[in-house]
VEXDREN-2710 file (C-alpha; in Angstrom, 1 decimal):
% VEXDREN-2710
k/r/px/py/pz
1/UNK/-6.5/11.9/-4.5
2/UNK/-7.7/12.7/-0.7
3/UNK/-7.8/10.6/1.7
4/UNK/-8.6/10.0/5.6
5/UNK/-6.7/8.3/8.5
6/UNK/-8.8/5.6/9.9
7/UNK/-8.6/7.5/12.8
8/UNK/-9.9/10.6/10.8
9/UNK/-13.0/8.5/9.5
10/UNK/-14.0/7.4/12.9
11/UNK/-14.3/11.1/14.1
12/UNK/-16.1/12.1/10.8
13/UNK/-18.7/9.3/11.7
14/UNK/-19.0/10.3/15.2
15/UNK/-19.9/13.9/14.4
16/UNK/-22.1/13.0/12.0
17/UNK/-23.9/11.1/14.6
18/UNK/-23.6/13.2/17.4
19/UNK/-24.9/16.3/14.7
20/UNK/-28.0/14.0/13.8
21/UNK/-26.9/14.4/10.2
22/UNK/-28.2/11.6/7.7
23/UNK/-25.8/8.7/6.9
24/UNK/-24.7/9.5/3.2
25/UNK/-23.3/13.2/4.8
26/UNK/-20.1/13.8/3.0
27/UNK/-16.8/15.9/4.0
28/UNK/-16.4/19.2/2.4
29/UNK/-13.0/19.7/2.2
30/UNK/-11.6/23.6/0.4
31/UNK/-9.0/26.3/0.9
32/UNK/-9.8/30.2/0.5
33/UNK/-7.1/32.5/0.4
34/UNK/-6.7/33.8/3.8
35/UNK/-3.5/32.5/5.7
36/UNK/-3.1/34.1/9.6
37/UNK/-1.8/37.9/10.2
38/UNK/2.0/37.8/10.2
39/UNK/2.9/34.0/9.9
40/UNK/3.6/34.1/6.4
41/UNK/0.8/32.0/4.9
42/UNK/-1.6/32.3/2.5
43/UNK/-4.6/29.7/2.1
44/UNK/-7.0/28.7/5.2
45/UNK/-8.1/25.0/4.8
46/UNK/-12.1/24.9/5.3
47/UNK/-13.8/21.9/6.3
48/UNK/-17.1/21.1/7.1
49/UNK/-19.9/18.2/6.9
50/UNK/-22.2/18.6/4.1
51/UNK/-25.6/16.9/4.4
52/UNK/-26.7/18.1/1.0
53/UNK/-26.3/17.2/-2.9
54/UNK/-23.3/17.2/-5.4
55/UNK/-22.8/20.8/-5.9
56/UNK/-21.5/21.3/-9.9
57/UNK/-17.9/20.8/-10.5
58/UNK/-17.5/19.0/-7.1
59/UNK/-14.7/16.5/-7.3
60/UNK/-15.9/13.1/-5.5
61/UNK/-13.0/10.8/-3.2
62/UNK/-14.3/8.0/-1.1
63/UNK/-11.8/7.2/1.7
64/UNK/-12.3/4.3/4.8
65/UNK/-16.1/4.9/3.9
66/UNK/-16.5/8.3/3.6
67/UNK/-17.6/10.3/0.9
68/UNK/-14.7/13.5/0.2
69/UNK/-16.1/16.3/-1.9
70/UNK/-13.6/19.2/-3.0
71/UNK/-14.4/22.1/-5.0
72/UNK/-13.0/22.9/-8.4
73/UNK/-10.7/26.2/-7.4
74/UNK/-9.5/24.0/-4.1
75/UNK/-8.6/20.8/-5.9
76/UNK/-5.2/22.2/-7.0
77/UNK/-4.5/22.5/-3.5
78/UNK/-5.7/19.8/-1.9
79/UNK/-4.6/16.7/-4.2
80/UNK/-2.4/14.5/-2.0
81/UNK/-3.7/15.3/1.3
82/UNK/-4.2/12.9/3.7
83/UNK/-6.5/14.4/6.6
84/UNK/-6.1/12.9/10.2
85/UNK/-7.0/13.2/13.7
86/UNK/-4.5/14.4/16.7
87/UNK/-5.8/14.7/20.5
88/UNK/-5.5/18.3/21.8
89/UNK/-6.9/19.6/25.4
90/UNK/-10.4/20.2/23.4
91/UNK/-10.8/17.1/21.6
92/UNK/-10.3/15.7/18.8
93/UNK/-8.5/18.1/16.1
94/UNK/-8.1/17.7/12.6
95/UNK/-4.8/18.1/10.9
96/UNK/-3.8/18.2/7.2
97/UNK/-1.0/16.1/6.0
98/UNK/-0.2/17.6/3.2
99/UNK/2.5/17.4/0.5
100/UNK/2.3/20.6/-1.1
101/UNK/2.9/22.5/1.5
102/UNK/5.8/24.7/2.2
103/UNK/5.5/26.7/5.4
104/UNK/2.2/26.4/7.8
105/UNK/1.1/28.5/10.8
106/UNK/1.2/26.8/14.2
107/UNK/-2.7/26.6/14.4
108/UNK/-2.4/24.3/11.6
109/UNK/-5.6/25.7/9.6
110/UNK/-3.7/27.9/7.1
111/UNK/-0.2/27.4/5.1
112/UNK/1.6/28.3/2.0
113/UNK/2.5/26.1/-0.7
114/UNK/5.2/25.1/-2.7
115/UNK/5.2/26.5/-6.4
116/UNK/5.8/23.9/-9.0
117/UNK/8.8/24.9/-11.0
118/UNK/7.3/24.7/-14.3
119/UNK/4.7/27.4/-12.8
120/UNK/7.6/29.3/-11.8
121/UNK/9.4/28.7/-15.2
122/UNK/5.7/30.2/-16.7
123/UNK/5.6/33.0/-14.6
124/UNK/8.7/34.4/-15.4
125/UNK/8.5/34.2/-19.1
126/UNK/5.6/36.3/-19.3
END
């Protein structure tokens, strides 16, 4: 499950509105492997208002009024995040609360996650 902050919701709405987008614009939320030179990581979260259909093997959320869709490959990585909303110099910024992660970069976009031990336990016997 995904879900927004309230807070995160409001700001969704806004920039749909400020970006003249139609009403039923959902959040794209992913992750592509690509975490930031030398901190460590190893998945960039991507997110991005999507004006268009249900792509196949989107996974649908609805959060505080908002339609989430998540591909199939970022779903593993993505269940259990809550996305809010902190204040920053230039604006509003999003920030992933998420429980699977282990280590994140200071920008915040990309991190590395913890490895389930039965995937470790899988791993190792092969």
């Amino acid at each position: 499950m995904i879900t927004l902050t309230a807070k995160a919701a409001e700001v969704v709405r806004s920039d749909i509105e400020r970006d003249n987008l139609p009403p039923a614009t959902a959040l794209r939320l992913g992750v592509v492997h690509d975490g930031c030179k030398d901190s460590g990581t190893q998945y960039r979260y991507v997110l991005e208002l999507d004006p268009e259909t249900v792509r196949p093997g989107d996974h649908i959320f609805e959060s505080e009024g908002i339609e989430i869709r998540v591909d199939e490959p970022s779903l593993a990585h993505l269940d259990g995040v809550q996305l809010g909303v902190k204040q920053s110099p230039r604006g509003n910024e999003y920030m992933f609360l998420n429980p699977r992660v282990e280590h994140s970069c200071i920008c915040g976009s990309t991190f590395s996650e913890v490895i389930p031990e039965i995937q470790v336990k899988r791993a190792e016997a092969h």
